[in-house]
N, C-alpha and C positions, 0 to 999 in steps of 0.2 A: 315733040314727036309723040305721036299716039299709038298704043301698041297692045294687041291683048294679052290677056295672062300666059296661054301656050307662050306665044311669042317673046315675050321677056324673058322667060323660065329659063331658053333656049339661050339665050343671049347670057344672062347672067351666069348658067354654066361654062359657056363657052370663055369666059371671062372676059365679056365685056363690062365695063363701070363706067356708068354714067356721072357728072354731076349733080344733078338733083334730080329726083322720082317725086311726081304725084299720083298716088292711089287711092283711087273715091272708089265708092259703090253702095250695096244695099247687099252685098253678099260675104258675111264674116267669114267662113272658113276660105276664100278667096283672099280675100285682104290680109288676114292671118297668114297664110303662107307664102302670099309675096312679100312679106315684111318677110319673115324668115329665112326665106329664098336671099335678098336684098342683105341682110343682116350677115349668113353667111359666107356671099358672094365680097364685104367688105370685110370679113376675114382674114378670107384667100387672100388680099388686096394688101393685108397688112397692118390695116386700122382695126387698132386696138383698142380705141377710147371712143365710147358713145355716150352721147347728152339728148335726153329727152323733156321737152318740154308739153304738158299739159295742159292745151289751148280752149279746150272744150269751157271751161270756167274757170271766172279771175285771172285770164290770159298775161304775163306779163311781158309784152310784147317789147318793151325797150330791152329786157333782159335776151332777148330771141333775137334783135336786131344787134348787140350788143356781140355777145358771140359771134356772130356771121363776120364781122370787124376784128375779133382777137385771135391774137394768136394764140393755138391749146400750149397746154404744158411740153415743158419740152420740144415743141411744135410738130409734137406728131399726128397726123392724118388723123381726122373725126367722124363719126358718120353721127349729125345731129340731124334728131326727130321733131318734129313738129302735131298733134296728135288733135284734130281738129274737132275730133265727132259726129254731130250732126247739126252743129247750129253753126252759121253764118259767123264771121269774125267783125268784131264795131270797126270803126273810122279809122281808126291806129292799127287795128291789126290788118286792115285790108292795104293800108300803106306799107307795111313792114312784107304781108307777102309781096307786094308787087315788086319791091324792094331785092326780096328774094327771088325772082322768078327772074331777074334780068343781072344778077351775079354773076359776073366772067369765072368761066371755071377754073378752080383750085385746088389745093391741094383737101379738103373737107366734100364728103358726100352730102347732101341733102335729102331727108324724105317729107315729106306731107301727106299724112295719112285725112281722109273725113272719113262718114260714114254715108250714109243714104243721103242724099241731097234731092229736094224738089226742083223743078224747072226753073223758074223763078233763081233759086240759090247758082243754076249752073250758068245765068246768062249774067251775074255779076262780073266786076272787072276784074276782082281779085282771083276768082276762077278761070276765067281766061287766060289772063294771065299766067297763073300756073298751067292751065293747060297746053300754052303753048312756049314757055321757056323751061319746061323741064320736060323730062320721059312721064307720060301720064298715062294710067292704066285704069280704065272703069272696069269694074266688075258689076257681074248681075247674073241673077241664078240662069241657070241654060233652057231654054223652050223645051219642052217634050221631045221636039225630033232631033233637038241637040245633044238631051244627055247620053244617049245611045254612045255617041264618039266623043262625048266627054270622059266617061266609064273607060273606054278602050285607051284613050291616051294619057288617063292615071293609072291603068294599070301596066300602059308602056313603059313607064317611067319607073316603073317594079320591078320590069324585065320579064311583063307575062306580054301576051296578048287575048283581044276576046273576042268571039267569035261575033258577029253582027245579032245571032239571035242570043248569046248567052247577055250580050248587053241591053236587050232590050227585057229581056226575064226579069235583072237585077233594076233595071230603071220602072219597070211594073212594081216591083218589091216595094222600093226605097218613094215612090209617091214625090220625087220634084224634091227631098230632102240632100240638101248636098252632105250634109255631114256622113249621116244615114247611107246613103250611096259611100264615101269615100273608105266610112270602116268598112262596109259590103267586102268593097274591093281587095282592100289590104287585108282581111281577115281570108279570101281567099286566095291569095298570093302566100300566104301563108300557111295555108292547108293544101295545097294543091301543088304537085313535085313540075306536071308537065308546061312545057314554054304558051301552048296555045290550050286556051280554057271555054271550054266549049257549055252547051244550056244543060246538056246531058250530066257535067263534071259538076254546074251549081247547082242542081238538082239534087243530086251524091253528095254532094257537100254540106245542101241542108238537110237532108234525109240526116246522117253520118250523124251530125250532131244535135238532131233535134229531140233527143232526153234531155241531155244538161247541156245547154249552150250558151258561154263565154257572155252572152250578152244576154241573156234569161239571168243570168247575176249580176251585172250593172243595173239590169232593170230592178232588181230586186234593194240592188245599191241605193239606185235613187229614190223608190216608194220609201225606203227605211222599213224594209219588212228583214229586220236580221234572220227570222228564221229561215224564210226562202232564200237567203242569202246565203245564208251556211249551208243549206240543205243542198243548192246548187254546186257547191266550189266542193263540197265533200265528196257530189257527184261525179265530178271534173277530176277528181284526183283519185279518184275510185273507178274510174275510165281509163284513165293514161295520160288523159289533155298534157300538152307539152306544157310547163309553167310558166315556160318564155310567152306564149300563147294567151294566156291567162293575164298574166303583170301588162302586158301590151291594152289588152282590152281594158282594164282597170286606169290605167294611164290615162289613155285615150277618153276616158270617161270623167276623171278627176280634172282635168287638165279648164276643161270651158268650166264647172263647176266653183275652180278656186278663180280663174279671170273672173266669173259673174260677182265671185263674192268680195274682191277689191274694189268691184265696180261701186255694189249697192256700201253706198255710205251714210251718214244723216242726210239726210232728207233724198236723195235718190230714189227715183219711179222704179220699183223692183221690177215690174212689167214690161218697161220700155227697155230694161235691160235682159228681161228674159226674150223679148222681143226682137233685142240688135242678135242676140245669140241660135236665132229663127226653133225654139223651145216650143213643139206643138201645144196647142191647149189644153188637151188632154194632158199633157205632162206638168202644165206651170205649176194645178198646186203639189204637188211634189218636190218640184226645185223649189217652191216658193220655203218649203220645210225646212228643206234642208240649208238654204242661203240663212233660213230663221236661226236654224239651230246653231252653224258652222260662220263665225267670220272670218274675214280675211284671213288673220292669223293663224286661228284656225285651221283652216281650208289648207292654206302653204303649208302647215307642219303633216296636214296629212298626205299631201302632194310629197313634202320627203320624205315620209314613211313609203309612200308605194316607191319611189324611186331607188331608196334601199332595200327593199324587196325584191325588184327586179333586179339590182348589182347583185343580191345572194343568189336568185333562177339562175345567173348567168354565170355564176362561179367565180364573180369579184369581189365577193363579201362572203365574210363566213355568217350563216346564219340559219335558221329554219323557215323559211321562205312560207310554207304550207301554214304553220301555226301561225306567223307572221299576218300572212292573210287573213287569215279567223280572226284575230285582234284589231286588223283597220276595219273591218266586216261591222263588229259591232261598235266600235268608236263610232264610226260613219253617222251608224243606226241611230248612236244615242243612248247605247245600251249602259247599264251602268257599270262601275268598276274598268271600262275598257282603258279607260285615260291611264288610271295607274300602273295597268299592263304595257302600257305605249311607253311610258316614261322609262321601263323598268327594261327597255328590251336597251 
């Protein structure tokens, strides 16, 4: 069954669950939240236990066909991952999917994620195959005259609506970037109290904050220029900006940053990873910096440092949220001394 992204989303809310899903494409913040969509659609469902396999390299494919055979712990309901990338599976792996793709349904979800796939890659059997014995979802960025009522029915799902010219203003802004477009959206669904959001309201909206704006300090995040960074978020707090407002934007920004940096490992193309994450050029060597400076580990301790930031904005941690910020601000940076401040909080 073949299905677009709207159309799954729809389905998966409504609680429908399927057997096994495969989602290709060449569009990550797509792919990315139909997994997440999927992930907590088996929630609801009740499955509690997930098993991910990492097919991309040294696939071990008896151990993938092995589980699809056993019964989990306990025997409760699974939702096992399969995480393909962008290369082609050898001779055993294309037997184990096909394997998979003709599984009588059970009590276990299946997903099978790839990445961008060539022609050539989609008319293999083992593609086929998934494509036609699971729920299959290709994604791919949306043509110019499509992002207009992509914008409008992400922002439906916020509980806004847009007005046909305020989505064509924001799909002018954002240049074909989906991510770029998605914060757009939800940074003003966030600032904006009325149900329908008109070009006149993102207009005001840019205007409103275009001294110190929430993403003039990510930017600043990612150059590692601490001072404009601080100068920005002292701005913001010397405004009023809401803090919920702020930790949201910072998230959203941290969040692909720490994925890119688990990705790049020994020997890993940093490029082709800034590349799966659609990173303008202008910006690689900046993240290429900061992926330099920050690894994995890294990267995830400061992903839970903003995370506990945001629990103290939100009044579930006790904390000082404001100086908290100044502290991941310069860690980020590379600043010195911030490590010990981090440890110390």
């Amino acid at each position: 069954m073949q299905l677009n992204a709207d159309r799954l989303l729809e389905r998966l809310q409504a609680g429908a669950l399927e057997a096994a899903y495969f989602f290709h494409g060449d569009e990550p913040l797509q792919l990315t939240e139909l997994g997440d969509a999927l992930r907590a659609a088996a929630q609801r469902a009740g499955i509690a236990e997930r098993q991910v396999f990492d097919a991309d390299t040294n696939a071990d494919w008896e151990a993938i066909l092995g589980e699809s055979q056993a019964m989990s712990l306990f025997a409760e309901r699974r939702l096992i991952e399969i995480r393909l990338g962008t290369r082609n599976p050898d001779k055993r792996g294309t037997e184990v999917l096909e394997q998979l793709a003709e599984l009588p349904a059970g009590d276990d979800v299946y997903l099978v994620l790839a990445g961008a796939l060539d022609g050539r890659s989609r008319k293999q059997r083992w593609f086929k195959a998934l494509e036609q014995g699971m729920v299959c979802v290709g994604t791919r960025n949306p043509r110019p005259d499509q992002l207009p009522g992509w914008l409008d029915r992400r922002a439906a799902r916020l509980g806004k609506r847009l007005t046909r010219e305020a989505a064509l203003l924001i799909a002018d802004r954002v240049e074909g970037n989906l991510l770029a477009a998605a914060q757009e959206v939800e940074k003003l669904c966030l600032l904006v109290d009325a149900e329908h959001i008109d070009d006149a309201t993102v207009v005001q909206a840019v205007t409103d904050s275009a001294r110190f704006d929430i993403f003039q300090f990510t930017d600043a995040l990612e150059r590692s220029d601490a001072a404009r960074a601080l100068r920005v978020l002292r701005g913001l707090r010397e405004e009023g900006t809401e803090l919920p407002i702020v930790t949201w934007a910072l998230g959203r920004a941290l969040r692909p940053w720490a994925a890119m940096a688990a990705a790049v490992g020994p020997g890993a193309n940093v490029d082709k990873v800034m590349g799966e994450y659609r990173i303008w050029d202008n910006r690689k060597p900046a993240v290429r910096r900061l992926l330099e400076r920050h690894d994995a580990d890294a990267m995830a301790g400061l992903l839970a440092y903003a995370n506990f930031i945001d629990a103290c904005a939100k009044g579930g941690r006790d904390g000082a949220p404001w100086d908290d910020l100044e502290i991941l601000t310069l860690r980020l940076c590379g600043a010195r001394g911030a490590d010990a401040l981090m440890a110390a909080i």
